[in-house]
C-alpha positions in Angstrom: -3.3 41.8 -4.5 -1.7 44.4 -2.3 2.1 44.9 -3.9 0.3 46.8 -7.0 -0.4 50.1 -4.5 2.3 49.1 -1.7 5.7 48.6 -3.4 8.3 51.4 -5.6 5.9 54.2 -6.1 2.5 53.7 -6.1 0.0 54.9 -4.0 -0.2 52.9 -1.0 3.7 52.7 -0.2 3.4 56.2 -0.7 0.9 57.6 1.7 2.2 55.0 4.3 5.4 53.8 3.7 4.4 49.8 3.5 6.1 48.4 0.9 4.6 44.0 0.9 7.2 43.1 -2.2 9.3 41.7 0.2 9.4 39.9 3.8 11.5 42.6 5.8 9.6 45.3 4.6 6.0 44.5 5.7 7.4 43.1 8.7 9.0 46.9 8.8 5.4 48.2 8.6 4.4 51.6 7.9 5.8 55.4 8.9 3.5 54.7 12.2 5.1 51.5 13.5 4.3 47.8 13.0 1.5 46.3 10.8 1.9 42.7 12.0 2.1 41.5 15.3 3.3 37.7 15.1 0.8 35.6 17.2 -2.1 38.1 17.1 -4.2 38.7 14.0 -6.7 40.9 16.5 -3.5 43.0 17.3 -2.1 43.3 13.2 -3.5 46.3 11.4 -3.2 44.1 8.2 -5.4 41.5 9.2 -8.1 44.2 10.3 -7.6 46.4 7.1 -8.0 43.6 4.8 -10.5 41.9 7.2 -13.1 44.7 7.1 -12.3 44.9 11.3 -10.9 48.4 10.3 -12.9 51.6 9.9 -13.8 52.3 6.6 -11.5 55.0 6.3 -8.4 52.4 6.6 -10.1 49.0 4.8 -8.0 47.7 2.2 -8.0 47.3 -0.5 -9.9 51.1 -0.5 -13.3 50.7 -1.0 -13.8 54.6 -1.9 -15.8 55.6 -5.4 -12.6 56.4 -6.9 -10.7 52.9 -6.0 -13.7 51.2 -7.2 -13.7 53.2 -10.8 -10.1 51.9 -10.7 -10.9 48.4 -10.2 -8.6 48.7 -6.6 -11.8 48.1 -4.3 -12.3 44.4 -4.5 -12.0 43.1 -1.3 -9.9 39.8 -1.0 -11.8 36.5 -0.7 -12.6 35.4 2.7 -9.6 32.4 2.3 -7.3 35.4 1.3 -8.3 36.7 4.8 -8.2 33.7 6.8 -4.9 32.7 5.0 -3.4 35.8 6.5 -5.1 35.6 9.3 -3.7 32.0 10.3 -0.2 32.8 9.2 -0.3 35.9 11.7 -1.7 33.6 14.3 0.9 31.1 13.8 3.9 33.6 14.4 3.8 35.6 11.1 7.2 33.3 10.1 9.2 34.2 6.8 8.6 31.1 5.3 
C-alpha cells in the first residue's frame, strides 16, 4: 500500500525521504529522523500516520481532494493498522 509513493521516485520518498521497499530503509526513516521506534507504536510516526493518530496534514495514505481523485486516499484496513501496530509493539524485528 505504501511502497507505490515511498520508494525510487515517487512522491512520498520524495518529499520525505522514506523509502518502505526494503527493511533498512524504513527503519532509516525519513530526512527528520526515525519513523519507527521498536516497542512503541504510540512513539512511531508510521503507526500514527497510517493510524489516523496523526494530524490530518501528515495521515497516510493522504487523504487530500487531490489523493483521493488519484485513488491514493484509501485508508488501510483497521487489521493493516493493527498488523503494524503489533509488529512495532513486538520490537519492530526484520523478520
Amino acid at each position: 500500500n505504501c511502497a507505490s509513493c515511498h520508494s525510487g521516485y515517487a512522491e512520498g520518498e520524495a518529499s520525505t525521504g522514506l523509502n518502505v521497499t526494503d527493511y533498512a530503509s524504513l527503519m532509516h526513516g525519513t530526512r527528520l529522523g526515525e519513523v519507527v521506534v521498536p516497542g512503541s507504536a504510540a512513539s512511531s510516526t508510521l503507526y500514527l500516520v497510517v493510524s489516523g493518530e496523526a494530524s490530518p496534514e501528515i495521515q497516510m495514505p493522504p487523504h487530500h481532494e487531490e489523493a483521493l481523485a488519484e485513488g491514493r486516499g484509501t485508508a488501510l484496513d483497521k487489521d493493516d493498522v493493527q498488523l503494524i501496530k503489533d509488529w512495532i509493539e513486538q520490537g519492530a524485528k526484520n523478520n
